[in-house]
N, C-alpha and C positions, 0 to 999 in steps of 0.2 A: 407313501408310508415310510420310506427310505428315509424322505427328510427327515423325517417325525426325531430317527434313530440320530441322525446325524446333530442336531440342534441338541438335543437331549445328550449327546454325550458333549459336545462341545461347551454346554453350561456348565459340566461337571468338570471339566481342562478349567476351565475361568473360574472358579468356585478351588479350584489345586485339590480336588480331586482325583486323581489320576487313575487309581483304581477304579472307580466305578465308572467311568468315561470309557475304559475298557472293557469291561463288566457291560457296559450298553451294546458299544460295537468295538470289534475287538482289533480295529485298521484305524488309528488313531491321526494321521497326516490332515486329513481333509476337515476332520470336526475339530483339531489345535488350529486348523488356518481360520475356520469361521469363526472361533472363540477370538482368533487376532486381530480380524475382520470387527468384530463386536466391539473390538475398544474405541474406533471411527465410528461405527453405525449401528446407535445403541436399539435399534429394531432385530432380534436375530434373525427373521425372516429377511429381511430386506439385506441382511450381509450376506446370507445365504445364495440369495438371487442377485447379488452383486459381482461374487465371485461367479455366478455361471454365465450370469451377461459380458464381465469383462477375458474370460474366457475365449467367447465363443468372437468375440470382437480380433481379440489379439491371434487367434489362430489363422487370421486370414493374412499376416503377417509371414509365415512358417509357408501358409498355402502359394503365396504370389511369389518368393523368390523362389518355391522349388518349380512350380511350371515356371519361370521365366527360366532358369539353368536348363530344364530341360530344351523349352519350344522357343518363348521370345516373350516379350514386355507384353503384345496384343492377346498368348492364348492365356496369358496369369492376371490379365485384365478381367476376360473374358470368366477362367476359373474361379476369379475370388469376387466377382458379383454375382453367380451361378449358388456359391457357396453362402453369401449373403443372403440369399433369397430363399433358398433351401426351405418348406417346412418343416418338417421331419427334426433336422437340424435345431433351427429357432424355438421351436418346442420346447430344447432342453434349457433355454434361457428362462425358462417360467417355473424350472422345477427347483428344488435344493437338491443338487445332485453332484455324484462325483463326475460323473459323463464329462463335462462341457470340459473340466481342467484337467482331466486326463486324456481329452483330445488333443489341448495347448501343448502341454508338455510332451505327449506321444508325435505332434504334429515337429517340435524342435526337434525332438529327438531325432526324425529320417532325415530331418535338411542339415543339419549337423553330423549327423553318422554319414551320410552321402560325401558330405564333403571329405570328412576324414577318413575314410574309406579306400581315397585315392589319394591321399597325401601323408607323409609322414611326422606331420605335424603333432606333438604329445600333448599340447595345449584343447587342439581340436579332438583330440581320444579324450584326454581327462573330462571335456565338458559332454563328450558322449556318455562316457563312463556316467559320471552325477545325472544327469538328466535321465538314464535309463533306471536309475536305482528310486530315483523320484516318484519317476510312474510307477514302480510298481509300490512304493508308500501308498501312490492314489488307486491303483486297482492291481489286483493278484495280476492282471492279465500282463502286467507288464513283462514279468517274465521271458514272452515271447521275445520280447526284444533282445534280452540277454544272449540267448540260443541263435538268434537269429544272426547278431551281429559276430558269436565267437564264430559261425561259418563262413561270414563275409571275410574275417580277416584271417579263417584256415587258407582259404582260397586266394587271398591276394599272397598270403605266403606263397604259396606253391606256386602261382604264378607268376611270382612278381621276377623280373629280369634281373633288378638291382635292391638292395636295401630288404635281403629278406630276413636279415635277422632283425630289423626292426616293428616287422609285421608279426614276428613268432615270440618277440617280447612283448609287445603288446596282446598277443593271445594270452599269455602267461599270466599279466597283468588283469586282465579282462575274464578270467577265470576263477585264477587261482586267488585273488584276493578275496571274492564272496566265497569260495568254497573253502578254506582255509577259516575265514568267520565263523562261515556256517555249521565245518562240522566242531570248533570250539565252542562253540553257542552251545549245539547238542549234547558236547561231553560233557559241559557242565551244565546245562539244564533237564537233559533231557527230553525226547520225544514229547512227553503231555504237558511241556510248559513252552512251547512255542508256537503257543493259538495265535499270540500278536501277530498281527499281519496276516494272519491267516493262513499260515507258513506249512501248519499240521495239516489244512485241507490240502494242499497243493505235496504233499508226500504220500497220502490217501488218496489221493487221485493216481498220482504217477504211481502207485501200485499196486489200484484197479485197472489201469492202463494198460502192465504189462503183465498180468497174469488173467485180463482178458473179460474181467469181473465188468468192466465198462459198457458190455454189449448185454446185459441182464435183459435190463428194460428193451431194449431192442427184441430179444428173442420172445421175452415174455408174448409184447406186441404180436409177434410172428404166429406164434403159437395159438395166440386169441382168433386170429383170422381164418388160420386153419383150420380150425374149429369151427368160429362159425359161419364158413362158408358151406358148411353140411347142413344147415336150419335157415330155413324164413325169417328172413324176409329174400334170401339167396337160395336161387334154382337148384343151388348143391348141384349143378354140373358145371364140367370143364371151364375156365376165364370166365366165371364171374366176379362182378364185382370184388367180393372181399378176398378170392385168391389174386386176381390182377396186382389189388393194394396189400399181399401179402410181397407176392414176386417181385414189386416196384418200389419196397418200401425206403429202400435208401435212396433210390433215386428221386422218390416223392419228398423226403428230407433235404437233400439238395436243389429242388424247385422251389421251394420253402426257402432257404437260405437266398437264392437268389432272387425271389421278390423284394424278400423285407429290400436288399441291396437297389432294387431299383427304384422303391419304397422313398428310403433316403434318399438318393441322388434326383430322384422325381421322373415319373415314368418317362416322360419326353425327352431328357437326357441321354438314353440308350441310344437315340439317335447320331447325334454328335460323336459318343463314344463308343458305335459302331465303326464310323468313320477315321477315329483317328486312331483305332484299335488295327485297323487294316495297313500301316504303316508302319516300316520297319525300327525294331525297337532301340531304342540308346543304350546302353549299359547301366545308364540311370535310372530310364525307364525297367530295364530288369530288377535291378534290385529295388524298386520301389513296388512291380508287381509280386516278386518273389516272398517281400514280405506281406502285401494283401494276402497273397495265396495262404502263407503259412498261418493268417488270423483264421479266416475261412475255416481251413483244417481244423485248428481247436475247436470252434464255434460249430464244429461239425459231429466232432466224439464229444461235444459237450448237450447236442442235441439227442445224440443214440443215449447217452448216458441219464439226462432226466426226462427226454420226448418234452423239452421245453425249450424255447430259448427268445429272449428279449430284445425288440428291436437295439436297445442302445449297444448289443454284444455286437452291433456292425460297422457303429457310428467307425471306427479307426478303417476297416476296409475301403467301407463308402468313401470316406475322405481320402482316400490314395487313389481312385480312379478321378477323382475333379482334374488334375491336370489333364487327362485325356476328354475329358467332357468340356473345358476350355480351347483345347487343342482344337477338336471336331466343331466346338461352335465357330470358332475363328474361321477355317474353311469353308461352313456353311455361309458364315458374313461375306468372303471373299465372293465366293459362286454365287451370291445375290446381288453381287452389280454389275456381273456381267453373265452371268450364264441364261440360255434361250428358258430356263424355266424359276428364273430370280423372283419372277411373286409370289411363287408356290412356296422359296426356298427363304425367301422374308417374312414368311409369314411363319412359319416353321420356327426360325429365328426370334422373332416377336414372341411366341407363343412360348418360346424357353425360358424367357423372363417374365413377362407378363404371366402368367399361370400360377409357377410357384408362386410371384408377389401375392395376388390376390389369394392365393391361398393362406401363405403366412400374414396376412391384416386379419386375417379372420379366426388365428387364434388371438387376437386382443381379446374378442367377444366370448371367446368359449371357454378362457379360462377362469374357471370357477373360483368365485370368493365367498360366495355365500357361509360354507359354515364360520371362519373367524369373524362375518361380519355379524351372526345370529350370537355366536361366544361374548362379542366384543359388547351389540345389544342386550344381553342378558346382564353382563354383569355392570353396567352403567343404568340398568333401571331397576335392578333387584336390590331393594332394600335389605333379605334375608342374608343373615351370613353362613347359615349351615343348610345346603343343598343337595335334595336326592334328584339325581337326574339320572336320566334314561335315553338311548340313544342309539339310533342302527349306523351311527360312523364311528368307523375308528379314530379320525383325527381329531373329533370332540373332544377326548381328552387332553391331548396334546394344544390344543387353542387355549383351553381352561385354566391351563396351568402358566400359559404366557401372561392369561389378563388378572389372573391370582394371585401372581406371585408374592403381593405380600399377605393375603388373605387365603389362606389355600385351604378353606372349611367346603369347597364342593368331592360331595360321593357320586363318583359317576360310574353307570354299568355300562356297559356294551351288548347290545341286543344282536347277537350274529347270526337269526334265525331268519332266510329270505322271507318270512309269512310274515308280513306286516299286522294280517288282522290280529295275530297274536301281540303284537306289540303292549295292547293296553293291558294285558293278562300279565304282561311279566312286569311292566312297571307298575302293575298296583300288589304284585306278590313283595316288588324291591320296597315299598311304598314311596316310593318316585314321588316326587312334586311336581316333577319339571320332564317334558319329552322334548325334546328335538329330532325330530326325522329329517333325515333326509332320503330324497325323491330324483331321480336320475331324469326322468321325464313328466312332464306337465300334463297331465291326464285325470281329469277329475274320476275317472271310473279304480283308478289305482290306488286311491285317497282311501286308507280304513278311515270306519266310523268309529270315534272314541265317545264313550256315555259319561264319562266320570270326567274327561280335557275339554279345556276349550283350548283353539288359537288364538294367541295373543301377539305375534307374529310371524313374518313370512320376509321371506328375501328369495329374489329369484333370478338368475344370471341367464338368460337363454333356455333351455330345455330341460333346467338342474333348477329343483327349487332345495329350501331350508324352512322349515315352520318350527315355531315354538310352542310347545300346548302346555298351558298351567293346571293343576287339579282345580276342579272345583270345589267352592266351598261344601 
């Protein structure tokens, strides 16, 4: 549905709209690139999914030279075909999403702050500088980086032997220039007009943060369990169930957190990256873990705070443990040409690759086209130019308006009611002409009966169908 947001404002950037581009979504970087992207590739989906494919391409770029500075050439081999193969990952090459290019640029961002970190080079600070101010164009979370990096370079001051006032000028720099912006932006805008960017959630946060309001939903949860751990379906005595998950309940948020992470890197990875997790760390490897940690942490009071949280809020973590998951598969390669248990440990190896692949081939098949292909059928065989349609997807509307564009006489409702059998009740209330359902699973028992529609077509991708039903005369 993201996409839907991001196309739809980037029409309105292309069209010099600029207001209501904003007015759509209110982080304008991502949907001005696809509008840019559109003057090459006049499909906006397909610009869409251009920028997330050459993204997620060019990040393995950022990935191979930081494990090669760390390990060597063989564990950033090993890292960026691991990374290649990834499902979880390759996923977000199918979506329109900010995800893939704000991995790219968060991905430059550490192998360029790495570097400049330890050197006093202003050229390699200035391009940290821009590249961290970029990401956070592409997602509020870039912030993190800002924080993270003025700590790296409080610390190289303090300990740096030589050149430290060139590490406490560059803090100065690295601070005081967003902040001096920022609070001018403020005086002259004021608090309620700097939604852009989404600047006003990110000071709403930071002060439910500190006055503690962030742990609501957390207590509320508490308190539920508390509760009803005294009723049935619970013994209402001592550890059961809902008091255990009342006592555990951060800890069970942190198990959480580190599936999805395993999720991503693909469960069989933990192996390798138990292995090369067990070796003493570089300085490199510190501050490369210190900032996973510091994502973690957010993605952590951002789960206490809505009891939600989204795999892509890990993809940046995930991707800073792959050198170690490179690192550990290269040892495993090693110890399978000589170690007394190498077929065990070949086969282990094999199964690192081989597993993800086959799994990312098999989102070709699952990724769903059926509704724009049912949009796309409708309106190359409808003769009618003024249409009521009816519809349990949200993205119907959104296709409708791509293949309409110069004819935009279709009424479309959105039926957001799970009971399908109602369906033909509220489109003969709309008086709908036109249904399209869609169906997550193939199950003729799940199929309402319509008395008043026939099908006139169907499109079906794997386990996801699309049918069209017309009124009858």
């Amino acid at each position: 549905m993201d996409g839907i947001l991001y196309i739809n404002a980037a029409r309105q950037y292309a069209a010099g709209n600029m207001a209501a581009g904003l007015a759509i979504y209110p982080m304008p970087a991502y949907p001005m690139l696809i509008a840019l992207t559109h003057t090459i590739i006049p499909n906006w989906i397909i610009a869409g999914y251009f920028i997330s494919v050459i993204s997620m391409v060019l990040a393995t770029i950022p990935l191979y030279q930081l494990t090669k500075n760390m390990f060597g050439m063989k564990e950033a081999f090993w890292a960026s075909l691991i990374f290649a193969l990834l499902p979880k990952m390759n996923a977000w090459a199918l979506y329109v999403s900010r995800d893939p290019l704000f991995l790219l640029i968060s991905a430059w961002f550490v192998y360029v702050g790495l570097k400049s970190s330890r050197k006093t080079d202003l050229f390699l600070f200035g391009t940290t500088f821009v590249l961290a101010w970029i990401s956070i164009l592409i997602r509020i979370e870039g912030l993190i980086f800002i924080f993270f990096y003025a700590g790296v370079l409080l610390y190289r001051a303090v300990t740096a032997t030589d050149h430290k006032g060139r590490y406490y000028l560059k803090l100065l720099i690295w601070v005081g220039i967003p902040l001096g912006i920022g609070l001018t932006t403020l005086g002259f805008m004021g608090f309620h007009d700097i939604g852009v960017n989404r600047f006003d959630q990110v000071y709403l946060w930071s002060v439910s943060l500190f006055n503690g309001d962030f742990l609501n939903r957390y207590f509320q949860i508490y308190h539920f369990f508390s509760e009803a751990e005294k009723h049935p379906p619970f013994s209402g005595w001592h550890y059961n169930f809902a008091a255990l998950s009342r006592h555990y309940l951060l800890a069970i948020y942190m198990m959480g957190l580190m599936e999805i992470l395993l999720k991503l890197i693909f469960p069989l990875s933990c192996i390798p990256l138990y292995i090369a997790l067990k070796e003493r760390f570089t300085a490199q490897g510190k501050f490369i873990l210190w900032l996973c940690f510091l994502f973690i942490g957010v993605v952590y009071c951002s789960i206490l705070t809505r009891d939600f949280v989204a795999t892509r809020f890990l993809m940046m973590p995930a991707f800073l443990l792959l050198p170690w998951v490179g690192a550990g598969t290269n040892k495993l390669w090693i110890k399978g040409t000589g170690a007394p248990h190498k077929t065990l440990t070949l086969i282990i190896v094999f199964s690192l690759i081989l597993a993800p692949a086959v799994k990312t081939l098999s989102l070709i098949g699952l990724n769903d086209n059926t509704i724009p292909c049912a949009v796309k059928w409708l309106a190359e065989n409808n003769s009618t130019e003024n249409m009521h349609i009816v519809t349990n997807d949200k993205k119907v509307p959104f296709y409708a308006g791509m293949e309409t564009e110069n004819k935009p006489n279709w009424n479309i409702q959105v039926y957001e009611n799970n009971d399908l059998k109602a369906l033909q009740t509220f489109a003969m209330d709309q008086k709908a002409t036109i249904i399209i359902l869609k169906r997550r699973f193939k199950k003729d028992h799940d199929m309402p009966g319509f008395d008043f529609y026939e099908k006139i077509a169907t499109f079906v991708n794997g386990a996801k169908d699309t049918s069209i039903y017309a009124r009858k005369p």
